[in-house]
SEDO-399893 format. One line per 10 residues: number of its first residue (from 1); for each residue y, x, z of N, C-alpha, C. Coordinates in steps of 0.05 Angstrom, whole numbers. Layout:
N
NUM> Y X Z Y X Z Y X Z; ...
***
This chain:
264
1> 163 -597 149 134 -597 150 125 -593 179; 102 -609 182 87 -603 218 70 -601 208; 49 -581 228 19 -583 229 17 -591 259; -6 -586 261 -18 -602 290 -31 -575 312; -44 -555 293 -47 -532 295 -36 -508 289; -36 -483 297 -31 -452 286 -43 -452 257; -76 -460 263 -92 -451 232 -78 -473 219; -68 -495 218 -61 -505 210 -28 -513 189; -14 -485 204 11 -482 205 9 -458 186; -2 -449 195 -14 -409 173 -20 -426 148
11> -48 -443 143 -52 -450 114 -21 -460 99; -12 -481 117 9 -490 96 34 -470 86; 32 -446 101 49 -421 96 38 -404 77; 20 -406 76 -5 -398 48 7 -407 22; 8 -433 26 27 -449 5 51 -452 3; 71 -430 20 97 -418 2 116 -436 22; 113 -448 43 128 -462 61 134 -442 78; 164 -443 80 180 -421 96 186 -426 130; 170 -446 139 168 -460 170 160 -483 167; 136 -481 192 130 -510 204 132 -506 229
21> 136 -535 239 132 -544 262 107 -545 274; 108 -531 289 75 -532 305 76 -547 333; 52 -567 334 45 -573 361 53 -606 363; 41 -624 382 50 -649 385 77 -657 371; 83 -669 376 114 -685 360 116 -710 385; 145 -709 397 146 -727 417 182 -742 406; 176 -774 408 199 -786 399 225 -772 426; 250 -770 411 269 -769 436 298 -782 426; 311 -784 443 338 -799 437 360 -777 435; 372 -778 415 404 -755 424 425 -767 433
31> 442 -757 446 459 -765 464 481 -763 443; 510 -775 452 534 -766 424 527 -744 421; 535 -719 448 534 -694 444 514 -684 425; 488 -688 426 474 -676 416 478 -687 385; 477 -706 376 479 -708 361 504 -697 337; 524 -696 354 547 -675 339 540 -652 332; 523 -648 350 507 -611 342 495 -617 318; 476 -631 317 462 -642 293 477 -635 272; 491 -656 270 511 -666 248 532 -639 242; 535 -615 263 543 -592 251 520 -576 238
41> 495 -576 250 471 -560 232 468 -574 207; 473 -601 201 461 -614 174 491 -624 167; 505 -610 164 540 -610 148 536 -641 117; 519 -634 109 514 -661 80 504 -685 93; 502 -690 115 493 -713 128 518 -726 148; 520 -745 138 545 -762 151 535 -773 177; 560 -766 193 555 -768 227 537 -802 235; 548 -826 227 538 -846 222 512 -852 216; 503 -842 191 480 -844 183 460 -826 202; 462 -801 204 451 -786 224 439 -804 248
51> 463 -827 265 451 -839 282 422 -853 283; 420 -864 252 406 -875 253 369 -860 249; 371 -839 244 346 -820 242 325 -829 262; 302 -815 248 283 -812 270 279 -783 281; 290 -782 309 282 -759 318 259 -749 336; 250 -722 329 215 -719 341 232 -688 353; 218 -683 378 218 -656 396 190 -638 389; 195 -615 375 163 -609 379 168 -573 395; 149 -574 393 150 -549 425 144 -517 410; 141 -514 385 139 -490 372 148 -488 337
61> 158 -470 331 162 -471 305 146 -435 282; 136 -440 273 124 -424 258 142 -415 232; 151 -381 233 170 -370 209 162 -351 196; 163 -351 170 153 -342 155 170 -332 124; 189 -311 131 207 -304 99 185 -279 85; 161 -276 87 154 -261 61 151 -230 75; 156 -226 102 157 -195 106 143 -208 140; 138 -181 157 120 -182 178 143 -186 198; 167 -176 188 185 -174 214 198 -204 227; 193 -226 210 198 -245 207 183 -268 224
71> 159 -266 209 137 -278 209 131 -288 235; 120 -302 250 121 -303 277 116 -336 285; 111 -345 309 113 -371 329 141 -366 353; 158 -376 344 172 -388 362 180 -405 375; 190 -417 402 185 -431 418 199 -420 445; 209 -451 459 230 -448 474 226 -425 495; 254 -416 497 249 -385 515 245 -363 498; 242 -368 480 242 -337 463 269 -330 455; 285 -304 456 293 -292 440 298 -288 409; 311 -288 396 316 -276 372 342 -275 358
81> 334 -265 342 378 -259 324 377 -288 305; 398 -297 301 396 -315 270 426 -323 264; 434 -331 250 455 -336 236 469 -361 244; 493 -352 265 508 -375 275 536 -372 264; 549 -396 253 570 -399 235 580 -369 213; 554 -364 208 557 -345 192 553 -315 206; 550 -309 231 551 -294 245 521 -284 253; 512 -251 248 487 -254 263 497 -259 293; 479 -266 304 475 -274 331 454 -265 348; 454 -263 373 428 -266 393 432 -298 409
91> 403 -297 406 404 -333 411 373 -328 434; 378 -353 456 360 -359 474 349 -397 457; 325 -398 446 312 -424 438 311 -445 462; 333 -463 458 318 -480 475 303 -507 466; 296 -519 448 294 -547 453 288 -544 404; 264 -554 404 272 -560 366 254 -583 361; 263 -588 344 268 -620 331 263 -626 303; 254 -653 299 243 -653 269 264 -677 264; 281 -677 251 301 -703 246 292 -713 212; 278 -732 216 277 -754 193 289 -768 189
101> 299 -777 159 321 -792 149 316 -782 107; 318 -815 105 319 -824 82 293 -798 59; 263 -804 69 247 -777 73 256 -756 68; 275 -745 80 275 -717 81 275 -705 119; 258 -685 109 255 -678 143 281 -646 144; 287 -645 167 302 -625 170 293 -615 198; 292 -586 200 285 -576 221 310 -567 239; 306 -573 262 335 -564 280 326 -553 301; 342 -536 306 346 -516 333 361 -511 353; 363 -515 379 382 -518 392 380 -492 405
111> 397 -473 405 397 -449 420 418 -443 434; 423 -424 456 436 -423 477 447 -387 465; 475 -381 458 487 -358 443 497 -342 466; 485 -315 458 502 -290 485 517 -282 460; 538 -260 474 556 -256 464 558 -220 472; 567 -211 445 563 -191 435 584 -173 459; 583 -152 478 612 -144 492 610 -110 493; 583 -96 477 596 -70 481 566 -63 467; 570 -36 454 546 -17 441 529 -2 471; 508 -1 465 493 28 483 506 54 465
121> 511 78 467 516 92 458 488 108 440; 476 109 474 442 128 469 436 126 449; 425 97 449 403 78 439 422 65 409; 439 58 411 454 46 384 439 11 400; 438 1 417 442 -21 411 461 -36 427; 469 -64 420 484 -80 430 474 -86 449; 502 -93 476 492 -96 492 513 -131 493; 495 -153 510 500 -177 512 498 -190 533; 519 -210 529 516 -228 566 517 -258 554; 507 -273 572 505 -309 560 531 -316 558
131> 532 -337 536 552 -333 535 553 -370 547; 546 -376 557 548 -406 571 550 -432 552; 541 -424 521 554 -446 503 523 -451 489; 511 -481 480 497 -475 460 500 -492 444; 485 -490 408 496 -496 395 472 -505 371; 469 -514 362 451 -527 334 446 -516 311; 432 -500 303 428 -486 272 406 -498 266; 400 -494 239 377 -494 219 355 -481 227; 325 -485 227 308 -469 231 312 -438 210; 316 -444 182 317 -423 164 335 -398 175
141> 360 -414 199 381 -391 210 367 -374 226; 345 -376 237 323 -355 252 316 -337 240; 321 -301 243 308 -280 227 297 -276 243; 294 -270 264 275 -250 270 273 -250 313; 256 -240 318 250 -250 351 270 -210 362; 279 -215 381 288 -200 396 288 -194 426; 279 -166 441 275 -170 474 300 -159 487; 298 -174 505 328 -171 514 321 -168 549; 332 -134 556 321 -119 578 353 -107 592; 338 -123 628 371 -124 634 381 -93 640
151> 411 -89 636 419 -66 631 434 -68 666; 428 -40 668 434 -30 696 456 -30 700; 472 -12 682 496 -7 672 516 -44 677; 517 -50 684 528 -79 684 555 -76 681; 574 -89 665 596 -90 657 615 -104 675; 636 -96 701 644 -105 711 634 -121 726; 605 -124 739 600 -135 749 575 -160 736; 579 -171 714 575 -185 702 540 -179 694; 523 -202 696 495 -189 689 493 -184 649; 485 -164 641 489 -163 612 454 -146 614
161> 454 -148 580 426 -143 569 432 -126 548; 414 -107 549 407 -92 522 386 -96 507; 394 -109 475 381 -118 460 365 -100 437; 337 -110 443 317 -86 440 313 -102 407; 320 -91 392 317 -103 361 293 -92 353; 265 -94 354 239 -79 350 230 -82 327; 237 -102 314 222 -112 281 251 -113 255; 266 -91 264 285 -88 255 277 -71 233; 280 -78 205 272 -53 183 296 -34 170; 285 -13 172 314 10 168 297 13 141
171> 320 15 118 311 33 100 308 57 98; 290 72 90 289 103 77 291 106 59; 318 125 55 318 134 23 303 160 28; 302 174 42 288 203 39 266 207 56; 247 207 63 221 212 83 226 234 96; 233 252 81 249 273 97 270 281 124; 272 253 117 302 252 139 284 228 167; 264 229 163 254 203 188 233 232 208; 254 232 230 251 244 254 220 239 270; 191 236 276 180 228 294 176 247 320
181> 180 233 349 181 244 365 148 257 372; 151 289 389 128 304 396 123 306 412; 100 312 420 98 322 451 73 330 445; 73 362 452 52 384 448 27 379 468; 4 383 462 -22 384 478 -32 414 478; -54 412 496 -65 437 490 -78 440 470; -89 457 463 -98 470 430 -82 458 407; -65 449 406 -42 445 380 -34 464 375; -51 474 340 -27 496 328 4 490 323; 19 502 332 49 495 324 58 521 312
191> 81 509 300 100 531 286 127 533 295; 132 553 308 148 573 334 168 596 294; 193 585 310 211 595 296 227 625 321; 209 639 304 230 661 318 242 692 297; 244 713 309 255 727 293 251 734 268; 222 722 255 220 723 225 230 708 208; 228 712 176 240 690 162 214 669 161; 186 666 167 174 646 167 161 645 196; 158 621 199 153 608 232 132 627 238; 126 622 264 103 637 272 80 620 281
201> 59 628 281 30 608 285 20 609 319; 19 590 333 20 593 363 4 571 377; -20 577 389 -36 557 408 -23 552 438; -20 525 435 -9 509 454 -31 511 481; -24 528 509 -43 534 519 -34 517 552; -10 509 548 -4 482 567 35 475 561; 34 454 567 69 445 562 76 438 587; 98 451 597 111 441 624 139 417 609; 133 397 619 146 372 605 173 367 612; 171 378 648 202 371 659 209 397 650
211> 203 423 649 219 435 638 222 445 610; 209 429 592 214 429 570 208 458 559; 180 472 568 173 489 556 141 492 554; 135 514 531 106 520 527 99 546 525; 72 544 540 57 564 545 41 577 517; 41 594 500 37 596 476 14 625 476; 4 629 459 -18 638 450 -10 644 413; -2 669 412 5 675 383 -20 684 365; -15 672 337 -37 680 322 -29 689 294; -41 715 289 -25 723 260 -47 715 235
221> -40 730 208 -62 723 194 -88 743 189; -103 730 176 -124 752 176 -128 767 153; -128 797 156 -126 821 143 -139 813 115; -155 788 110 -185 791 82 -189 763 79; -185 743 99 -193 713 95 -165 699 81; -161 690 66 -143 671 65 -138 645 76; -122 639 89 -107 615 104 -126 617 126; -129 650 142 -132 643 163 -120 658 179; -123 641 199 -103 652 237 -119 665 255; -116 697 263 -139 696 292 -120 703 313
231> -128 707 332 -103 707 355 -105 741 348; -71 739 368 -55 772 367 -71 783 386; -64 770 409 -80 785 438 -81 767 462; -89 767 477 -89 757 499 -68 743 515; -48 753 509 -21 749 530 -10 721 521; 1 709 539 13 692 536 46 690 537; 55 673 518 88 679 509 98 645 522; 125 648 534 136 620 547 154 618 525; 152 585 508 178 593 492 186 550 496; 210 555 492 225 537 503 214 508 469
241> 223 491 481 213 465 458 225 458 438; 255 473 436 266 467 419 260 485 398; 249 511 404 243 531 381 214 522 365; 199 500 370 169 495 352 191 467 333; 183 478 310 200 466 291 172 453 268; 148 456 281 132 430 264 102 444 279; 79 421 264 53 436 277 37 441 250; 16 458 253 1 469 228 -19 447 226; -17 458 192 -41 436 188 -60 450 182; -87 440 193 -116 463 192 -134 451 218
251> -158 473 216 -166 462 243 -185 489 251; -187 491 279 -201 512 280 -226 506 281; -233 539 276 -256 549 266 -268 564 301; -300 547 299 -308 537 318 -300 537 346; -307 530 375 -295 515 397 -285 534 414; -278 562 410 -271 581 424 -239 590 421; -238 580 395 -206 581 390 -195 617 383; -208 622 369 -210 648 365 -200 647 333; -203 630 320 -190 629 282 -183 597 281; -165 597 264 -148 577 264 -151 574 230
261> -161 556 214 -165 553 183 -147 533 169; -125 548 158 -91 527 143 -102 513 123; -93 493 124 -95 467 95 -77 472 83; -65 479 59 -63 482 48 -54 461 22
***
């Protein structure tokens, strides 16, 4: 399928089409070479007959499997993973194509394959270098777009990339177990684990960032109100970032910061 347009490419994806071609359509010739690529992306099409096709270059392809991570305009120079001889892959797009023959259209992709040569440890991701070869898949072999940010760390010399997988979906089995990263402001109630068996209630009164500590303001509860906090005293306590083990939920009670009111 081609449209001529984006809005034009979106409607027919409306209607359950898993890629179009977007944008002009320009006749071009394949060379043997290219055409052997072909003829490996469309395996049921005999090398012969293949010659005889009509082939069109068009300059964007529009993907769409049913989820957001997918979904997207791609087009030469982009990044992404997709499935080469069975293998995920990281692929550089260069060049795609609408090959007609006997009406059936087939969409083709010519992409340029790096090659997989070591993990980041940190980060968990692969790290990759070009691998000087490219090769012909199916549009459908495209999952998903990937950024690829050069790694300092260079392997023997060699320029390599660390592949930033961003629209990558992790399952959760437990909500419990999904970590989000913090970083304390001022007036944030937090909850400061220290010598009691339940946390303690503490206004965030500044965070030193390089050294990974906070200036704290303790608040106990109150003698007659329920679910409320007023401060202990005045003084301020330094307590390091690893000891605030979540923040309260509530909000204080008016702009002086004198009662703190728990949700509950």
């Amino acid at each position: 399928m081609w449209a001529q347009s984006l809005d034009a490419a979106l409607d027919a994806i409306r209607h359950g089409l898993p890629y179009v071609l977007v944008g002009a359509l320009n006749d071009v010739y394949l060379d043997d070479q290219d055409l052997c690529g072909v003829s490996a992306a469309i395996p049921d099409i005999p090398l012969a007959l293949l010659a005889t096709a009509h082939v069109q270059r068009c300059r964007s392809l529009y993907r769409d499997s049913g989820t957001s991570s997918t979904c997207g305009l791609y087009k030469s120079g982009d990044t992404a993973l997709a499935d080469v001889d069975g293998i995920e892959s990281v692929v550089e797009i260069r060049r795609i194509f609408l090959v007609l023959l006997q009406h059936r259209n087939n969409q083709v992709v010519e992409v340029d394959t790096y090659k997989k040569i070591a993990m980041q440890r940190n980060l968990g991701a692969a790290i990759v270098e070009t691998n000087q070869s490219s090769v012909f898949i199916q549009a459908a072999s495209i999952k998903r777009k990937v950024m690829l940010m050069p790694d300092d760390c260079n392997v023997e010399g060699r320029q390599t990339f660390i592949v930033i997988d961003h629209l990558r979906k992790f399952p959760i089995e437990n909500p419990d177990h999904v970590i989000v990263p913090y970083y304390p402001t001022p007036n944030d109630m937090v909850l400061v684990q220290g010598s009691d068996r339940e946390p303690w209630h503490g206004r965030v009164a500044e965070f030193d960032l390089g050294r990974e500590v906070l200036s704290i303001v303790f608040y106990v509860k109150h003698r007659t109100e329920r679910n409320t906090w007023v401060k202990e005293s005045r003084r301020i306590d330094r307590v390091h970032v690893n000891s605030v083990v979540g923040v309260a939920k509530g909000n204080w009670v008016g702009e002086t910061h004198l009662a703190w009111k728990e949700i509950t």
